[in-house]
C-alpha positions in Angstrom: -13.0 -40.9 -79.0 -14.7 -37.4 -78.3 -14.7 -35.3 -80.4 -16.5 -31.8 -78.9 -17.6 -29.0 -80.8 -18.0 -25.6 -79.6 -21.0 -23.5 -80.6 -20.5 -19.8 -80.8 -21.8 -18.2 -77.7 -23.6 -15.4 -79.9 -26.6 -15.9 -82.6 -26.6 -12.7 -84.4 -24.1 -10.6 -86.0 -25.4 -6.5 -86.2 -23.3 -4.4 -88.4 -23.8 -0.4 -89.7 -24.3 0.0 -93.6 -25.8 2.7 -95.4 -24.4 6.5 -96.6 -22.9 9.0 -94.3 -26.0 10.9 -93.5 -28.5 7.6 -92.8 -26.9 4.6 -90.9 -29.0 1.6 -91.1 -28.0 -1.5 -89.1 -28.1 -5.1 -90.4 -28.4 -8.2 -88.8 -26.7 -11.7 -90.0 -27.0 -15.3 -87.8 -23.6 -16.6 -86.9 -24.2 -20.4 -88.0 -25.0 -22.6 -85.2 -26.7 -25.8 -84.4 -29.9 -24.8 -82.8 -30.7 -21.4 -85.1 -33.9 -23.6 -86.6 -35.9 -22.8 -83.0 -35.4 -19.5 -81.9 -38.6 -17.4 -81.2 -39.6 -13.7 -81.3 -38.2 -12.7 -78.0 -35.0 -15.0 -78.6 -34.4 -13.0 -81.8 -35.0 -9.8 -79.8 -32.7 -10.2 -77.1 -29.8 -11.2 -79.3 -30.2 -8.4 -81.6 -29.8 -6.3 -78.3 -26.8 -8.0 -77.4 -25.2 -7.6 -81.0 -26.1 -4.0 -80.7 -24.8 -3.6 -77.1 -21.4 -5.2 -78.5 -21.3 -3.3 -81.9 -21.1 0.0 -79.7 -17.3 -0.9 -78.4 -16.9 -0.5 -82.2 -18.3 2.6 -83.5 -16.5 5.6 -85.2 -19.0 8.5 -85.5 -21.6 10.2 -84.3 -24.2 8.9 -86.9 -23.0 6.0 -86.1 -23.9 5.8 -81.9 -27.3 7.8 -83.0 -28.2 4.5 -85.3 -27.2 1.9 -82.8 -28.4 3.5 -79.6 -31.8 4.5 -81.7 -32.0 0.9 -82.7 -31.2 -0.2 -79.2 -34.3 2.1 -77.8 -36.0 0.5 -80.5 -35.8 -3.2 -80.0 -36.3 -2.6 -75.9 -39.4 -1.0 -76.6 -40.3 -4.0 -79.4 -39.1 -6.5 -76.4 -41.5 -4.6 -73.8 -44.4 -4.9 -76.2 -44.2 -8.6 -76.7 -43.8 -9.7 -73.7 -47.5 -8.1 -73.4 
């Protein structure tokens, strides 16, 4: 018997939080199997990718200015380590 388990495709979770006037985004892991050996850049990337997909989803203007400032953010963090 096989019995097959499939792991979520994405490793972090982003989400906007804070007050009307200062959007903060936050970051949770989605459980998985491997989340114990993920490094710097790993961590990076996905946060990009949350980002990127959390943009379908946004409501305001503070909003897109958080996630697309945080986006800008994490590419010029990315560009930095891979120094």
């Amino acid at each position: 018997m096989n019995i097959a388990e499939r792991e979520n495709p994405f490793v972090i979770e982003a989400k906007t939080c804070g007050c009307k006037d200062k959007r903060n985004i936050a970051y949770s892991f989605i459980e998985s199997f491997h989340s114990l050996c993920i490094d710097r850049r790993e961590i990076i990337l996905a946060q990009i990718q949350a980002c990127e997909r959390l943009l379908k989803y946004v409501k305001d203007e503070t909003e897109l200015a958080a996630v697309e400032k945080e986006i800008a953010s994490l590419k010029l963090s990315q560009d930095l380590i891979s120094y």
